[in-house]
mmCIF file of the N, C-alpha and C atoms, coordinates in Angstrom:
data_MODEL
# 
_entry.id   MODEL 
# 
loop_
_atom_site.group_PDB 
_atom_site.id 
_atom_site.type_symbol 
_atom_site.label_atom_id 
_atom_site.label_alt_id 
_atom_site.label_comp_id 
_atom_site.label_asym_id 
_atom_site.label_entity_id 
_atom_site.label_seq_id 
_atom_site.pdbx_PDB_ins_code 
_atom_site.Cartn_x 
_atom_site.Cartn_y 
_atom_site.Cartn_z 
_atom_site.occupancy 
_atom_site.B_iso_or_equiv 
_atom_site.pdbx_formal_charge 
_atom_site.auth_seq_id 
_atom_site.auth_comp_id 
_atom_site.auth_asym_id 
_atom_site.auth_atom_id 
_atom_site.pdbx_PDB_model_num 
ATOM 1   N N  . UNK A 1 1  ? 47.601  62.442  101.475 1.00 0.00 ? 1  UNK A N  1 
ATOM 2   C CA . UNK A 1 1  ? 48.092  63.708  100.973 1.00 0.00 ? 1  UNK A CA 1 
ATOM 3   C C  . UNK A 1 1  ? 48.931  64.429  102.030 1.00 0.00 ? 1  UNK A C  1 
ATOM 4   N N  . UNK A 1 2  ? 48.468  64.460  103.389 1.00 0.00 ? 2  UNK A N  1 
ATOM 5   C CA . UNK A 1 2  ? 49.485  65.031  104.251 1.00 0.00 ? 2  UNK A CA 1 
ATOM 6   C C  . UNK A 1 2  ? 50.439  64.257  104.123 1.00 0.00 ? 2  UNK A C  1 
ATOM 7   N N  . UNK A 1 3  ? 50.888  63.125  104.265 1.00 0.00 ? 3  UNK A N  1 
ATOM 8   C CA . UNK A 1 3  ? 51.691  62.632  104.587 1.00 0.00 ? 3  UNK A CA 1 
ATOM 9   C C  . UNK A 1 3  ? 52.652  62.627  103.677 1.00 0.00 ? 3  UNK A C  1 
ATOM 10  N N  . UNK A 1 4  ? 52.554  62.536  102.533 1.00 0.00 ? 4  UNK A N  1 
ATOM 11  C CA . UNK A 1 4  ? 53.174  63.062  101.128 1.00 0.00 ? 4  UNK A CA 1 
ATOM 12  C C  . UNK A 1 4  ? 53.563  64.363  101.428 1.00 0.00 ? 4  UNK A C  1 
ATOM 13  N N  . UNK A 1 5  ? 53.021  65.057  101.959 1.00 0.00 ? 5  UNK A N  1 
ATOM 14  C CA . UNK A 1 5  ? 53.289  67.343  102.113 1.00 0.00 ? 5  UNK A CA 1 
ATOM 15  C C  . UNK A 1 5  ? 54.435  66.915  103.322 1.00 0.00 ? 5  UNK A C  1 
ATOM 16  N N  . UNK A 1 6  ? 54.330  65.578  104.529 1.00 0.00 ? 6  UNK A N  1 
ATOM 17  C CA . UNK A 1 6  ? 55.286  65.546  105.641 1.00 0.00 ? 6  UNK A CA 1 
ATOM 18  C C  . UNK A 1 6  ? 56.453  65.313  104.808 1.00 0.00 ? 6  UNK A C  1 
ATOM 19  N N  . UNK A 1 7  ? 56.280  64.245  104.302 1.00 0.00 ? 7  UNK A N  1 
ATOM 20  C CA . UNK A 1 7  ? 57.176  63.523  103.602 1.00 0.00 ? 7  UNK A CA 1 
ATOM 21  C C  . UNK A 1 7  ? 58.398  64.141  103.075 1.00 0.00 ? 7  UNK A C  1 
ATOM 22  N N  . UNK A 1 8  ? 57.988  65.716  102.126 1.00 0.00 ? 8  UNK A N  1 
ATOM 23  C CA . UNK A 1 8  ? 58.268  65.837  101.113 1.00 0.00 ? 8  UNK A CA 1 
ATOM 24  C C  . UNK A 1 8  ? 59.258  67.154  101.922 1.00 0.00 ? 8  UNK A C  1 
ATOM 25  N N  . UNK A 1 9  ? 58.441  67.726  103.188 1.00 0.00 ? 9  UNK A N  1 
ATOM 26  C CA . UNK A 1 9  ? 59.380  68.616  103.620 1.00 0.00 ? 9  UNK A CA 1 
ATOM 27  C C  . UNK A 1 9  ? 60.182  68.303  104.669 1.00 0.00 ? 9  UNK A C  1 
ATOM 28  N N  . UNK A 1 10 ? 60.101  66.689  104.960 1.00 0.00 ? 10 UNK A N  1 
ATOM 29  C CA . UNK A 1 10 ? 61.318  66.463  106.000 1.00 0.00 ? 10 UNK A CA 1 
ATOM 30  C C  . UNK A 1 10 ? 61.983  66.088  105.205 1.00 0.00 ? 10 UNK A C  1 
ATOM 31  N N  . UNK A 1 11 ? 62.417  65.937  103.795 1.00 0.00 ? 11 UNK A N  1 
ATOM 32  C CA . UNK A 1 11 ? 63.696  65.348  102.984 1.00 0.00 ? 11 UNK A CA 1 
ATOM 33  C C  . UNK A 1 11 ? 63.761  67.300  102.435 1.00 0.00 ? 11 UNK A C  1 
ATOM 34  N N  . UNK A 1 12 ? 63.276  68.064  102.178 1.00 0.00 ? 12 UNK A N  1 
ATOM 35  C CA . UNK A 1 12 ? 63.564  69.688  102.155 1.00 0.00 ? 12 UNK A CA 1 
ATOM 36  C C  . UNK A 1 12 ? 64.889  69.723  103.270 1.00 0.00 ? 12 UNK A C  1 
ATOM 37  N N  . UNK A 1 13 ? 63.777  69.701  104.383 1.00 0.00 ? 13 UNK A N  1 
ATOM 38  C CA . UNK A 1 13 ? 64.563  69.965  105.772 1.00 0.00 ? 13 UNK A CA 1 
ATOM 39  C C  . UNK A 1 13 ? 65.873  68.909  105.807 1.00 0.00 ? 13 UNK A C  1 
ATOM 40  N N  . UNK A 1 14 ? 66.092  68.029  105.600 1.00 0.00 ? 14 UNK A N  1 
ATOM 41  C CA . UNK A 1 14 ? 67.264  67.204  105.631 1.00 0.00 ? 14 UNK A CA 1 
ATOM 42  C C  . UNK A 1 14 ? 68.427  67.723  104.721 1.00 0.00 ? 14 UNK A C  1 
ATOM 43  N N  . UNK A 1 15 ? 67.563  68.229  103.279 1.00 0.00 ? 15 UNK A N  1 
ATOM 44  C CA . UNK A 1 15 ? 68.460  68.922  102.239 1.00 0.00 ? 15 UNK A CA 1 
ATOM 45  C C  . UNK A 1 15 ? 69.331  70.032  102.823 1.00 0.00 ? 15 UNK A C  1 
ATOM 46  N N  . UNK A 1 16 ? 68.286  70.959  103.423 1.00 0.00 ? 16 UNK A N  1 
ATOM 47  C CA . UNK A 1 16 ? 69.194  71.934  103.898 1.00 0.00 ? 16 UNK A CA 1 
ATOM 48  C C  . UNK A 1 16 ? 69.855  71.780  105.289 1.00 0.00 ? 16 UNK A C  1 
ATOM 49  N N  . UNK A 1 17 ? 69.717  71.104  106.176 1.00 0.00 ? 17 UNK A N  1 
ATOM 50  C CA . UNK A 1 17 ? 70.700  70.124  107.022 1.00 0.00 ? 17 UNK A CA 1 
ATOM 51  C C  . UNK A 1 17 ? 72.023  70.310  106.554 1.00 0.00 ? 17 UNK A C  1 
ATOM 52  N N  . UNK A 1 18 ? 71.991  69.204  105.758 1.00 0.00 ? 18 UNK A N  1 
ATOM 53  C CA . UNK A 1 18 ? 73.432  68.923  104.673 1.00 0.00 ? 18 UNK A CA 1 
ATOM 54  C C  . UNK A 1 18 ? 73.974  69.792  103.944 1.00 0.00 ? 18 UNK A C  1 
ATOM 55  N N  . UNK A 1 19 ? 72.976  70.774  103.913 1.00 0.00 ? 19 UNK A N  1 
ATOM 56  C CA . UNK A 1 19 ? 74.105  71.896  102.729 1.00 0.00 ? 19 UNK A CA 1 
ATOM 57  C C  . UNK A 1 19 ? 74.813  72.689  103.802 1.00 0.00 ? 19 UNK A C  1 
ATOM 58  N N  . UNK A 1 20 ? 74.215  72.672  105.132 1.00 0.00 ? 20 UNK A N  1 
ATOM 59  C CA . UNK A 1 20 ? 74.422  73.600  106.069 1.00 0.00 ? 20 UNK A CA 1 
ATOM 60  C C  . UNK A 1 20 ? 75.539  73.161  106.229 1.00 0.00 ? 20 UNK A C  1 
ATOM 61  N N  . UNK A 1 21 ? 75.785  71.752  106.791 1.00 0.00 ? 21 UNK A N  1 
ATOM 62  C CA . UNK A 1 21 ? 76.745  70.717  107.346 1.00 0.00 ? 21 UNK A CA 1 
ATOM 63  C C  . UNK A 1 21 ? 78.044  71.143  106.565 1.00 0.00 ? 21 UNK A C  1 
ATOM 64  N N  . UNK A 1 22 ? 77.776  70.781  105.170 1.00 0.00 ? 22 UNK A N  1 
ATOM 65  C CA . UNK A 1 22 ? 78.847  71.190  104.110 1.00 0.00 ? 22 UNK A CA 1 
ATOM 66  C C  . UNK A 1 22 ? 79.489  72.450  104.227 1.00 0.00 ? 22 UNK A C  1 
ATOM 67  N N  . UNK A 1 23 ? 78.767  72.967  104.264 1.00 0.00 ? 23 UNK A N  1 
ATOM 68  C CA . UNK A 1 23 ? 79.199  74.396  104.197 1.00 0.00 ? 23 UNK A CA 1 
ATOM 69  C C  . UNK A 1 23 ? 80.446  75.051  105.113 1.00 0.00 ? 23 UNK A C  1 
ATOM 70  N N  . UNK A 1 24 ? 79.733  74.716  106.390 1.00 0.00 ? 24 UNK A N  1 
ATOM 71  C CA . UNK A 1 24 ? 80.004  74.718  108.014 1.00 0.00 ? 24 UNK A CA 1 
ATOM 72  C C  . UNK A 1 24 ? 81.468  74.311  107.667 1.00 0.00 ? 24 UNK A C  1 
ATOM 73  N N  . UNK A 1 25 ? 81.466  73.117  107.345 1.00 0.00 ? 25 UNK A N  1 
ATOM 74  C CA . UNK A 1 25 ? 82.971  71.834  107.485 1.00 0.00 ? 25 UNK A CA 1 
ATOM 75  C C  . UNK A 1 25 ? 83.542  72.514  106.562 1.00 0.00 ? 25 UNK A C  1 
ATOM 76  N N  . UNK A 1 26 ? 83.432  73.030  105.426 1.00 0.00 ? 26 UNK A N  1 
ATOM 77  C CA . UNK A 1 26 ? 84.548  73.473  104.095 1.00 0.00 ? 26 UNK A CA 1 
ATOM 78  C C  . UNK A 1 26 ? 85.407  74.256  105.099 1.00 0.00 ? 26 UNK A C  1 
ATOM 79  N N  . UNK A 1 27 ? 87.232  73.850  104.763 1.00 0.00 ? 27 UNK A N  1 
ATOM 80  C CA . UNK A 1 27 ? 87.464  74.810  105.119 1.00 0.00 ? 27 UNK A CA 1 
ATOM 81  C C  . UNK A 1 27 ? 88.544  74.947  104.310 1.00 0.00 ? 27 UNK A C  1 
ATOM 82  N N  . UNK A 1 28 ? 88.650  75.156  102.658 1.00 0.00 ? 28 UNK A N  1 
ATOM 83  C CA . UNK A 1 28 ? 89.349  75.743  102.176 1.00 0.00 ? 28 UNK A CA 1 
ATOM 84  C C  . UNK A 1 28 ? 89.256  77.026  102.001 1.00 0.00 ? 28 UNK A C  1 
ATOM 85  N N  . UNK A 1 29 ? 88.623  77.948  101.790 1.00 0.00 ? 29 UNK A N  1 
ATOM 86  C CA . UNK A 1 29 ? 88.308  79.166  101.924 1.00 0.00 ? 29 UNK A CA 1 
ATOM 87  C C  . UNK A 1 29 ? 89.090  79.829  103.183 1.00 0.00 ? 29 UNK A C  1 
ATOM 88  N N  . UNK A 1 30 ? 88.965  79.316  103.920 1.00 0.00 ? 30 UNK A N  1 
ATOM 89  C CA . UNK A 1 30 ? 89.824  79.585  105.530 1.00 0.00 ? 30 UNK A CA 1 
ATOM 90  C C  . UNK A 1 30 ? 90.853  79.590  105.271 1.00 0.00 ? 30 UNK A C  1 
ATOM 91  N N  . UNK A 1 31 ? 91.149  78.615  104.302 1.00 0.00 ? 31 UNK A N  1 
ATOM 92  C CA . UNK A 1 31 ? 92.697  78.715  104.361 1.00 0.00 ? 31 UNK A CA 1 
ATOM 93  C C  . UNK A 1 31 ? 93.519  79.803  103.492 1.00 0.00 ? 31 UNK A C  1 
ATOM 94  N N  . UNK A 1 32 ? 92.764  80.048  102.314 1.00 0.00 ? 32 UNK A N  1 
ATOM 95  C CA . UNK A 1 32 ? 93.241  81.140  101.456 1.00 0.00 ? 32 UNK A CA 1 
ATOM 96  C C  . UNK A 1 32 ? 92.857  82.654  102.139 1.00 0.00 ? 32 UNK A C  1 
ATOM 97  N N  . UNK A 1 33 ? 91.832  83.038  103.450 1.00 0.00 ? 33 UNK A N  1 
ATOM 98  C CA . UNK A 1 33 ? 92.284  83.854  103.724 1.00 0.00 ? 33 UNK A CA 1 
ATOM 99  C C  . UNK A 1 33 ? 93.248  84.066  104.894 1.00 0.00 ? 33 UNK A C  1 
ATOM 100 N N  . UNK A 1 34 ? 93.805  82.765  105.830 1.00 0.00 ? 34 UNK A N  1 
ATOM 101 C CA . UNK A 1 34 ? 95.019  83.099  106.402 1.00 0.00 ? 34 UNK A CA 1 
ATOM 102 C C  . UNK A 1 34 ? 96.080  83.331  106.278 1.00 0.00 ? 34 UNK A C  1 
ATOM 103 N N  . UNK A 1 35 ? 95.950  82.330  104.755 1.00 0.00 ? 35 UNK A N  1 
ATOM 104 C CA . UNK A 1 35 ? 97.636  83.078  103.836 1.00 0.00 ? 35 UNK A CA 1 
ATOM 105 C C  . UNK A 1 35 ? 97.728  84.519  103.303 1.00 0.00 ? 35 UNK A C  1 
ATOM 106 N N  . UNK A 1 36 ? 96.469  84.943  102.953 1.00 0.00 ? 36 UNK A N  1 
ATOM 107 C CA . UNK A 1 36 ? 96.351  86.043  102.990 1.00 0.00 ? 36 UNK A CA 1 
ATOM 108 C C  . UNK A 1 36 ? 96.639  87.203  103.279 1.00 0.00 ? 36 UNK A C  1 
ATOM 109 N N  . UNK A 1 37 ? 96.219  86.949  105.271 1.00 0.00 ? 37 UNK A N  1 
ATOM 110 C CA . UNK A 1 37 ? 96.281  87.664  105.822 1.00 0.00 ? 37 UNK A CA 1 
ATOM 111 C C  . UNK A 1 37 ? 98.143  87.816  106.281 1.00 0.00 ? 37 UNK A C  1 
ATOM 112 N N  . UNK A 1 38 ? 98.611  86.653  106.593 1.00 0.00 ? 38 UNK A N  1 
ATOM 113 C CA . UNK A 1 38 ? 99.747  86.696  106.501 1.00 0.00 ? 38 UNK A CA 1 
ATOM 114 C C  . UNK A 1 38 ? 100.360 87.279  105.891 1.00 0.00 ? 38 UNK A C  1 
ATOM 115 N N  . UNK A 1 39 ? 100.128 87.145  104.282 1.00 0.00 ? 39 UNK A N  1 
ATOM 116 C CA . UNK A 1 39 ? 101.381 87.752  103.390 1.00 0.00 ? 39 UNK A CA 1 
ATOM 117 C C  . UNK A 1 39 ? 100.975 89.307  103.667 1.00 0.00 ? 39 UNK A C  1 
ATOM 118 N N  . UNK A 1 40 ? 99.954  89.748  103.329 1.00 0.00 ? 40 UNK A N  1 
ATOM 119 C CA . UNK A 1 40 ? 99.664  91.122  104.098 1.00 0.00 ? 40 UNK A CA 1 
ATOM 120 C C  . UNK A 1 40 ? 100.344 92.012  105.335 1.00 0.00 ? 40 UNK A C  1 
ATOM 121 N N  . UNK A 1 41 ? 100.601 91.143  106.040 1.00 0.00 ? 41 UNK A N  1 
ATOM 122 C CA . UNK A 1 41 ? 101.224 91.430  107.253 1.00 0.00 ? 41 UNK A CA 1 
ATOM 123 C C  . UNK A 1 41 ? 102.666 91.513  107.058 1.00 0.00 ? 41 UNK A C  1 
ATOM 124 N N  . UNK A 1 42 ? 103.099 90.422  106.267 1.00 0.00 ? 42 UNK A N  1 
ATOM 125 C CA . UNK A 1 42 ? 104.515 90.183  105.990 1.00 0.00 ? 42 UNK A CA 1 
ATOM 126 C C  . UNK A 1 42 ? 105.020 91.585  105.003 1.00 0.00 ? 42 UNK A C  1 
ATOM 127 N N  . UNK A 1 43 ? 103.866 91.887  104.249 1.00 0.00 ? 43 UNK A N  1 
ATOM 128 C CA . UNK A 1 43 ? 104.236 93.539  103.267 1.00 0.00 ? 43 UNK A CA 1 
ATOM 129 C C  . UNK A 1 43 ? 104.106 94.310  103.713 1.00 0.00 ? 43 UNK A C  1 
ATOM 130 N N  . UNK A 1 44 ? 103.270 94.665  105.284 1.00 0.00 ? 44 UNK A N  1 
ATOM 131 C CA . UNK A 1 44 ? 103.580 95.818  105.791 1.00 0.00 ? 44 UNK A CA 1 
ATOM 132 C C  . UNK A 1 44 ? 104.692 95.706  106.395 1.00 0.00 ? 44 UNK A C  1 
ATOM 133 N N  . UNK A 1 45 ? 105.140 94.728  107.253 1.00 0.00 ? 45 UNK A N  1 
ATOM 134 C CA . UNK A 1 45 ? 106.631 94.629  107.890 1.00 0.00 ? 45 UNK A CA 1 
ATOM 135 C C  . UNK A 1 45 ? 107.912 94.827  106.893 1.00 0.00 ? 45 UNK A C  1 
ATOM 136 N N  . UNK A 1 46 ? 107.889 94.490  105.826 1.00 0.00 ? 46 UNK A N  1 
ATOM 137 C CA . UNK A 1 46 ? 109.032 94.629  104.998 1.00 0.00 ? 46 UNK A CA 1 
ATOM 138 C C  . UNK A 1 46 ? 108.948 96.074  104.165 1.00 0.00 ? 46 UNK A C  1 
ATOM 139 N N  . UNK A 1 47 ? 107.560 96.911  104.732 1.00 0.00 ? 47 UNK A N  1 
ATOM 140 C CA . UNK A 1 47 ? 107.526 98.123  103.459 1.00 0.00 ? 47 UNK A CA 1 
ATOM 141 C C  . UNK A 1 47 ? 107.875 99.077  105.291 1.00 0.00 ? 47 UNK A C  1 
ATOM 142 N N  . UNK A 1 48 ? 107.396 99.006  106.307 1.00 0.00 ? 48 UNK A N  1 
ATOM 143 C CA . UNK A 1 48 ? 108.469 99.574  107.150 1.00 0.00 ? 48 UNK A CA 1 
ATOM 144 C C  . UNK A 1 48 ? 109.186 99.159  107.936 1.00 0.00 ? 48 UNK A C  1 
ATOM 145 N N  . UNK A 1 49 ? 110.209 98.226  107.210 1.00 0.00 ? 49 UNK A N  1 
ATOM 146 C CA . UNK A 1 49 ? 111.717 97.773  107.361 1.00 0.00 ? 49 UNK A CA 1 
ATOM 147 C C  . UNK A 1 49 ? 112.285 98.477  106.706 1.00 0.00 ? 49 UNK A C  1 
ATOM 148 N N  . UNK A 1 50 ? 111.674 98.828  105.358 1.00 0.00 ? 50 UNK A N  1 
ATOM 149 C CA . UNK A 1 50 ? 112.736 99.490  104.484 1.00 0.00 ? 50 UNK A CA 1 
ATOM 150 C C  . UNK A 1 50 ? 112.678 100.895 104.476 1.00 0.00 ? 50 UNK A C  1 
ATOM 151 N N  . UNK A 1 51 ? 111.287 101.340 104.903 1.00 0.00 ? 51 UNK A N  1 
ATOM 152 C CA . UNK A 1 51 ? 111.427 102.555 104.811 1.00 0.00 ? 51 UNK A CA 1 
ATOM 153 C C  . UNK A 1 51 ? 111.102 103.801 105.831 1.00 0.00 ? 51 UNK A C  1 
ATOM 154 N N  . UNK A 1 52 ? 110.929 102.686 107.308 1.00 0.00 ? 52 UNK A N  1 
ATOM 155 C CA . UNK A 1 52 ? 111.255 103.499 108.783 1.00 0.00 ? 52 UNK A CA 1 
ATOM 156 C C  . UNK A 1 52 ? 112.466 103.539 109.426 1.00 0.00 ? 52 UNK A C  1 
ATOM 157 N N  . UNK A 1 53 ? 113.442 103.026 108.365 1.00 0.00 ? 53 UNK A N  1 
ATOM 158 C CA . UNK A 1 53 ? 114.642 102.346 109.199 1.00 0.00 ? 53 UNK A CA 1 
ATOM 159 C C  . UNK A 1 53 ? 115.426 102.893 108.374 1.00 0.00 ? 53 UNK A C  1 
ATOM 160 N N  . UNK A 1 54 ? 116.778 102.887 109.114 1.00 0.00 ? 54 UNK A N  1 
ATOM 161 C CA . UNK A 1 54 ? 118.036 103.556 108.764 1.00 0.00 ? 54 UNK A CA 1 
ATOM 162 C C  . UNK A 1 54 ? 118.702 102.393 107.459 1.00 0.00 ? 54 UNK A C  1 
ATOM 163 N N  . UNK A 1 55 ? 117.981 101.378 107.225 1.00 0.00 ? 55 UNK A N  1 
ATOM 164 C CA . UNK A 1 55 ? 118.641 100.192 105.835 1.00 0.00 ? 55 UNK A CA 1 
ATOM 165 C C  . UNK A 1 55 ? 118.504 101.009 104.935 1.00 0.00 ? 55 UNK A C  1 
ATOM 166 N N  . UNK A 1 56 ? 117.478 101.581 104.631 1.00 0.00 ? 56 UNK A N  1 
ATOM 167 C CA . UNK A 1 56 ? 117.698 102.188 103.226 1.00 0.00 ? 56 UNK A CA 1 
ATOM 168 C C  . UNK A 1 56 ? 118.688 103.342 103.259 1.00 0.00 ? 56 UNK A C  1 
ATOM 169 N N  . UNK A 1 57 ? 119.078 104.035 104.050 1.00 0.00 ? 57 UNK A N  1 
ATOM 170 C CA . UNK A 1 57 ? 120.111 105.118 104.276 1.00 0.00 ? 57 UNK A CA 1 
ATOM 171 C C  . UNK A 1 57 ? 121.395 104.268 103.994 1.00 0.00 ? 57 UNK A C  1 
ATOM 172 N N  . UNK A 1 58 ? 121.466 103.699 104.829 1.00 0.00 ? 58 UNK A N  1 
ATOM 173 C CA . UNK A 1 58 ? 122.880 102.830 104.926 1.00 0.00 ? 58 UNK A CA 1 
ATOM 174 C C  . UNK A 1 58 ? 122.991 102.236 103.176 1.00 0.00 ? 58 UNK A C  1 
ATOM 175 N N  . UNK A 1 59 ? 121.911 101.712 102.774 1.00 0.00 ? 59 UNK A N  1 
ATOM 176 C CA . UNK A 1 59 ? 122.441 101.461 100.919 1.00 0.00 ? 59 UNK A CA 1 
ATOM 177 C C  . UNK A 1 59 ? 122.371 102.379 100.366 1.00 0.00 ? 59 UNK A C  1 
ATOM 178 N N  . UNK A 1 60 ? 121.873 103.278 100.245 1.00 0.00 ? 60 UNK A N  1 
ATOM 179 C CA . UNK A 1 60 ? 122.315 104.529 99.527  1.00 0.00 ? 60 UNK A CA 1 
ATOM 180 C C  . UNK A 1 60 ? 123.582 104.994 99.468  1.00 0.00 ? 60 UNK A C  1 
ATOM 181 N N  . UNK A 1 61 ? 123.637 105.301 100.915 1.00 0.00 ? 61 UNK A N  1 
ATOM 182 C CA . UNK A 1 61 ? 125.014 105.770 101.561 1.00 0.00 ? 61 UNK A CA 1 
ATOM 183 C C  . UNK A 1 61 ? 126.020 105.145 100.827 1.00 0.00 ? 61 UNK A C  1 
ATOM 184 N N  . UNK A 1 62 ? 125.855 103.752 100.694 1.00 0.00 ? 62 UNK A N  1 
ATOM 185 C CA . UNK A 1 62 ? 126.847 102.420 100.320 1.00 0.00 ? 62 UNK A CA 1 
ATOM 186 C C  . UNK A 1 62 ? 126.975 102.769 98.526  1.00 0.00 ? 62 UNK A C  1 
ATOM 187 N N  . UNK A 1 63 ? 125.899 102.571 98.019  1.00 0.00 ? 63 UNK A N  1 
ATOM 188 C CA . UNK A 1 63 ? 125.730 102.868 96.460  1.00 0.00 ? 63 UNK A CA 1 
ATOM 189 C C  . UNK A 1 63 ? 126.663 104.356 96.115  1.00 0.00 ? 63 UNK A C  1 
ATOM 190 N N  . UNK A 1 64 ? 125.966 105.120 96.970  1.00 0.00 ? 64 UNK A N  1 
ATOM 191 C CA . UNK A 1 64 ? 126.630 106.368 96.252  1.00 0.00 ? 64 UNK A CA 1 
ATOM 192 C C  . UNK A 1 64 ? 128.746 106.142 96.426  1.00 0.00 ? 64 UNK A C  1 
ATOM 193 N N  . UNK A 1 65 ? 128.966 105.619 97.751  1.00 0.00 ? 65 UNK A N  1 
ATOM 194 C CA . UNK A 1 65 ? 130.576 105.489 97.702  1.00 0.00 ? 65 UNK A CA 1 
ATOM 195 C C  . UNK A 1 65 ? 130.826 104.264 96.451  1.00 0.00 ? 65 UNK A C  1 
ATOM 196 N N  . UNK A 1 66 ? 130.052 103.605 96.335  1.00 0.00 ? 66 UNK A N  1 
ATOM 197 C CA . UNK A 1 66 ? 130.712 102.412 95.358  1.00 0.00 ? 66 UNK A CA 1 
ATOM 198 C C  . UNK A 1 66 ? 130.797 103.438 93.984  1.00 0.00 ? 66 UNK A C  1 
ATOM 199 N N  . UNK A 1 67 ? 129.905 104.603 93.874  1.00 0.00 ? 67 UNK A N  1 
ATOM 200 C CA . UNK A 1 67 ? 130.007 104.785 92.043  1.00 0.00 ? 67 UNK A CA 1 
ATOM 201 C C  . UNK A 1 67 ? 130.950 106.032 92.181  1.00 0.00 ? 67 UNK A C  1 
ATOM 202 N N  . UNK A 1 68 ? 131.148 106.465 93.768  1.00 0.00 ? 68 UNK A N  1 
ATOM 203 C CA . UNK A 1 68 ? 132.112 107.869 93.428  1.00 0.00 ? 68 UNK A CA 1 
ATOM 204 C C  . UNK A 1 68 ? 133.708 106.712 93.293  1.00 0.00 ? 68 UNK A C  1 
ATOM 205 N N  . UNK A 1 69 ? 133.853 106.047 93.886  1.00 0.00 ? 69 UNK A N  1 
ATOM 206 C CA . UNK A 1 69 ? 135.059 104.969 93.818  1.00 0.00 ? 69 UNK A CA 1 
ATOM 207 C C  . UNK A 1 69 ? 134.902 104.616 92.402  1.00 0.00 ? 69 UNK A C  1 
ATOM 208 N N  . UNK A 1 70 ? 134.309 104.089 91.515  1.00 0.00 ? 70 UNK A N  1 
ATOM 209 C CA . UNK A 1 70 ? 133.995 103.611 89.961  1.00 0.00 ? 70 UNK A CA 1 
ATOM 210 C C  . UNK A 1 70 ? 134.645 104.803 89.145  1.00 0.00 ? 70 UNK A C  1 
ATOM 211 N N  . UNK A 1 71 ? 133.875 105.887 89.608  1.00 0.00 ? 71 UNK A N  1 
ATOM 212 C CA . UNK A 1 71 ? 134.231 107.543 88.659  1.00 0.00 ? 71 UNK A CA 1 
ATOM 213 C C  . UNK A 1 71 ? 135.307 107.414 89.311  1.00 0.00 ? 71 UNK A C  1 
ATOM 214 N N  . UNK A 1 72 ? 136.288 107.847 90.381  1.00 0.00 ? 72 UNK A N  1 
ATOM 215 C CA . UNK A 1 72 ? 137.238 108.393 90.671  1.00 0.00 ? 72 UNK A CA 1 
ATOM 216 C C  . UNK A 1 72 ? 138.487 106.759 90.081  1.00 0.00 ? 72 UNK A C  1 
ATOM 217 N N  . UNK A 1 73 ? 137.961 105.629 89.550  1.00 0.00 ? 73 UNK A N  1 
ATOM 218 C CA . UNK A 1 73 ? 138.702 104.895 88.976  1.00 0.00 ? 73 UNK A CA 1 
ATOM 219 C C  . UNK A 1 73 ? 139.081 104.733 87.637  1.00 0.00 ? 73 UNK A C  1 
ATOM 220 N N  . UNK A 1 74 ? 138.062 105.576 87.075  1.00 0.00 ? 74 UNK A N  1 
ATOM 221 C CA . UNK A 1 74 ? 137.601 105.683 85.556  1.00 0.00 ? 74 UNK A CA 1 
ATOM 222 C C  . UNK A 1 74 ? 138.606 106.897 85.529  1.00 0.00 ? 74 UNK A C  1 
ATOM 223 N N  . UNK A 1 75 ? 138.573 107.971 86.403  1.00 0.00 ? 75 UNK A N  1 
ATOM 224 C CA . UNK A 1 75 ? 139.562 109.333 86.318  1.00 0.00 ? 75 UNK A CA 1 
ATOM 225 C C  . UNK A 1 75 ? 138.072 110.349 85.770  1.00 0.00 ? 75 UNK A C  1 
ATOM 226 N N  . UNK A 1 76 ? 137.406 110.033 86.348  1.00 0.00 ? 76 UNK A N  1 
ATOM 227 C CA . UNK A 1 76 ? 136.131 110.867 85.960  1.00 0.00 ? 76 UNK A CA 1 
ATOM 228 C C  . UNK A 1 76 ? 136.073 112.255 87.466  1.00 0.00 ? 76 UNK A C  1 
# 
């Protein structure tokens, strides 16, 4: 009977060994949060590119001469 109760919790203990093992080694999860973190990073850099910086002035600036040139071609 002990030896059956040894038996029974060194294949337990081996079970959770291996799930540990598994677990440990997965590393897709890792990978979906470095892309993650990346693209994250990449949207704060492009949200102040556009909007700590003189680019968005400069297209405005640009837009508004292209439509007063359009009206003043139209005779508006």
């Amino acid at each position: 009977m002990l030896t059956k109760l040894f038996v029974n919790a060194q294949l337990a203990l081996d079970s959770i060994k291996k799930s540990a093992s598994n677990f440990v080694g997965d590393e897709r999860g890792v990978t979906a949060i470095e892309y993650s973190i990346i693209a994250a990073v990449m949207g704060i850099g492009i949200y102040v590119g556009l909007t700590k910086s003189s680019l968005v002035t400069n297209i405005g600036s640009a837009l508004k001469t292209v439509a007063s040139d359009i009206n003043s071609a139209a005779g508006k």
